[in-house]
C-alpha positions in Angstrom: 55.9 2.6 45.9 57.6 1.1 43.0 54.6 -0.5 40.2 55.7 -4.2 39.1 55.9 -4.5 35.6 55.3 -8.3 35.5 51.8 -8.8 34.6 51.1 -11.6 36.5 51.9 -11.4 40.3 53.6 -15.0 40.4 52.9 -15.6 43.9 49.4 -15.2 43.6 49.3 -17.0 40.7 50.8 -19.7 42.4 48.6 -19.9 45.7 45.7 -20.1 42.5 46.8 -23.0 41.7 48.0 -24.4 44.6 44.6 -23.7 46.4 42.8 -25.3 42.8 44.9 -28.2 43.5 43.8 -29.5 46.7 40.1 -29.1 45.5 41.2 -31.5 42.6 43.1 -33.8 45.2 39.8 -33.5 47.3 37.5 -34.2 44.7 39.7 -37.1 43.5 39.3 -38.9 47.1 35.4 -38.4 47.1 35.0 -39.7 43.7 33.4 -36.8 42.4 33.4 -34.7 39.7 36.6 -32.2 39.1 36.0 -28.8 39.9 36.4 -26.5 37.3 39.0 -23.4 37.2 38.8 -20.0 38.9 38.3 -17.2 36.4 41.5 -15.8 37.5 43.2 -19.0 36.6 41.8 -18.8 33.1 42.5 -14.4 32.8 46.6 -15.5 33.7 46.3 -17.9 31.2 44.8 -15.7 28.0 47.3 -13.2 29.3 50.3 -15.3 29.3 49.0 -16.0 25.8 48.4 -13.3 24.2 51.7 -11.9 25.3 53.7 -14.9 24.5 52.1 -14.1 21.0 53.2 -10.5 21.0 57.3 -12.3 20.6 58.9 -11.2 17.2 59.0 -15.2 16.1 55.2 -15.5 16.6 54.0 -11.6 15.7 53.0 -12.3 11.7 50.9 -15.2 11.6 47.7 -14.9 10.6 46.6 -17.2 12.4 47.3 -15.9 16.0 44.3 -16.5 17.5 44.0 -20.0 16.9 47.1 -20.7 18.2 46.2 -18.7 22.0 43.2 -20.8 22.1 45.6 -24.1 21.6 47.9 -22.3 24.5 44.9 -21.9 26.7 43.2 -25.1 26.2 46.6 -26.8 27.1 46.9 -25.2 30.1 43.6 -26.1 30.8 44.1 -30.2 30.0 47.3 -30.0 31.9 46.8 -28.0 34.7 46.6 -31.1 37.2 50.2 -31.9 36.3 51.4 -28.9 37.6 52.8 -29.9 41.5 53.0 -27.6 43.9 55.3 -29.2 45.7 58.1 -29.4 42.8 58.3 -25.9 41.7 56.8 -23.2 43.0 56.6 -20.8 39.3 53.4 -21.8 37.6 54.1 -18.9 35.3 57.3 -20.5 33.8 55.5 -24.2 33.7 52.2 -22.3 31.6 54.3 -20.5 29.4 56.3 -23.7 28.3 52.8 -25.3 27.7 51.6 -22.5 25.5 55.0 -22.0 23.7 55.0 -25.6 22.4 51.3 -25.5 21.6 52.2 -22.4 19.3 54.8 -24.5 17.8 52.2 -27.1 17.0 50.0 -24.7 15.4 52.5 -23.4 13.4 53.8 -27.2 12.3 50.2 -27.9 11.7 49.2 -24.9 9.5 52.2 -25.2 7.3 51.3 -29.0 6.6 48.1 -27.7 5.7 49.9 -25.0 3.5 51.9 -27.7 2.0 48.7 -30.1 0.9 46.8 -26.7 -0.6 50.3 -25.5 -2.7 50.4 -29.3 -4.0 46.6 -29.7 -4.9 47.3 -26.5 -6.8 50.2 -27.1 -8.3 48.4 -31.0 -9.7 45.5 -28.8 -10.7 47.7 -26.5 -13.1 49.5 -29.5 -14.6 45.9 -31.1 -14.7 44.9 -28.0 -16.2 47.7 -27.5 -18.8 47.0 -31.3 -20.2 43.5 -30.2 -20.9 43.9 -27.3 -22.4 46.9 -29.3 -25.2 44.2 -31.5 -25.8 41.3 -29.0 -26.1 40.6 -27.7 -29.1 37.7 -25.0 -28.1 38.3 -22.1 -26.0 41.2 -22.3 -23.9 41.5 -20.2 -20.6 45.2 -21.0 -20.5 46.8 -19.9 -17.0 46.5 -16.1 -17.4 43.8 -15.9 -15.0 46.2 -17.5 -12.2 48.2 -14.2 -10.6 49.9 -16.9 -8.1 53.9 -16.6 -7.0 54.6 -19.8 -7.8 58.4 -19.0 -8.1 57.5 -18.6 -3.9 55.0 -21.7 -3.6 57.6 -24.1 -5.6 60.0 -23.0 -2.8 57.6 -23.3 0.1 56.8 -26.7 -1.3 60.5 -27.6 -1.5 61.7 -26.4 1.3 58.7 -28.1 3.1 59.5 -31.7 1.5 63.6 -31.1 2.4 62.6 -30.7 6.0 60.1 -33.8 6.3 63.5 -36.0 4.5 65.8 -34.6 7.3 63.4 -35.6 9.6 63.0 -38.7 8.3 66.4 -39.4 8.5 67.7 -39.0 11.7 68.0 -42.5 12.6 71.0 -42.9 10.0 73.4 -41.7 12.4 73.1 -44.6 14.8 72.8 -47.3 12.0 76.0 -45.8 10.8 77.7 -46.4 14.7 76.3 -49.7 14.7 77.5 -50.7 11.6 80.9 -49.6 11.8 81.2 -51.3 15.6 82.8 -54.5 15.4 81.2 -57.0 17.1 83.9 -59.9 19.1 81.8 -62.7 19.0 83.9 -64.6 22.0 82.4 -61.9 23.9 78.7 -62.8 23.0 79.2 -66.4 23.8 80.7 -66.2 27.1 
């Protein structure tokens, strides 16, 4: 007998959920509270996480675990979307959930790498106006061992994404502004 290497047998995963749903549907009618997940709803979903964040584009960041727990505790807010009756692979629908909660995570912690690389670099120009003006001691920046050949590039590359981003609706002011408009028509 052949071993499956899938580590989550699908088909049970999806009579989990399937079973979980009708107590939620149940619940739902009787007005009471929603029951809470089975354990082995919650061991496919750390699984499905902590493999998804084995892939090559999510294996370096230091910041791993933090981004399972944002995979799991989507899967948890959006289990109750999940219909049985539309798809029958619960695996595919989690993963999705958990690979754009990484993304988020990663979107998130480079903003905040962005706001810390710009408080430094106003604290060194802060820094080098004090020390022209000082006329005691002056610590200079020897003490910094920073790559800030690598954090002016983070911080530009950064800023160059945000302005594409921001200007995405130029393409469609551009169609609309080359359209000619036949006012007849707009009368009639």
């Amino acid at each position: 007998m052949k071993k499956s290497v899938h580590y989550i047998n699908n088909k049970e995963f999806f009579e989990h959920i399937s079973e979980y749903r009708k107590r939620v549907l149940e619940a739902v009618k009787q007005k009471e509270e929603l029951p809470r997940i089975t354990e082995y709803l919650g061991e496919c979903f750390l699984m499905i996480a902590k493999n998804l964040a084995k892939r090559p584009n999510f294996a370096n960041y230091s910041y791993k675990d933090e981004m399972i727990s944002d995979g799991i505790e989507n899967c948890i807010l959006y289990i109750n979307n999940f219909d049985p009756e539309k798809s029958n692979n619960p695996f595919a629908y989690f993963t999705q959930i958990i690979y754009f909660a990484f993304l988020r995570r990663i979107h998130r912690e480079r903003k905040q790498l962005y706001i810390k690389h710009k408080s430094f670099e106003s604290a060194m120009i802060h820094e080098e106006m004090y020390d022209k003006f000082d006329d005691g001691d002056s610590y200079g920046n020897s003490n910094y061992v920073i790559d800030t050949e690598k954090m002016n590039e983070f911080v530009v590359s950064f800023e160059s994404k945000m302005k594409k981003k921001e200007k995405k609706p130029e393409a469609l002011e551009k169609f609309f502004a080359n359209e000619e408009i036949d006012e007849s028509s707009i009368n009639n």
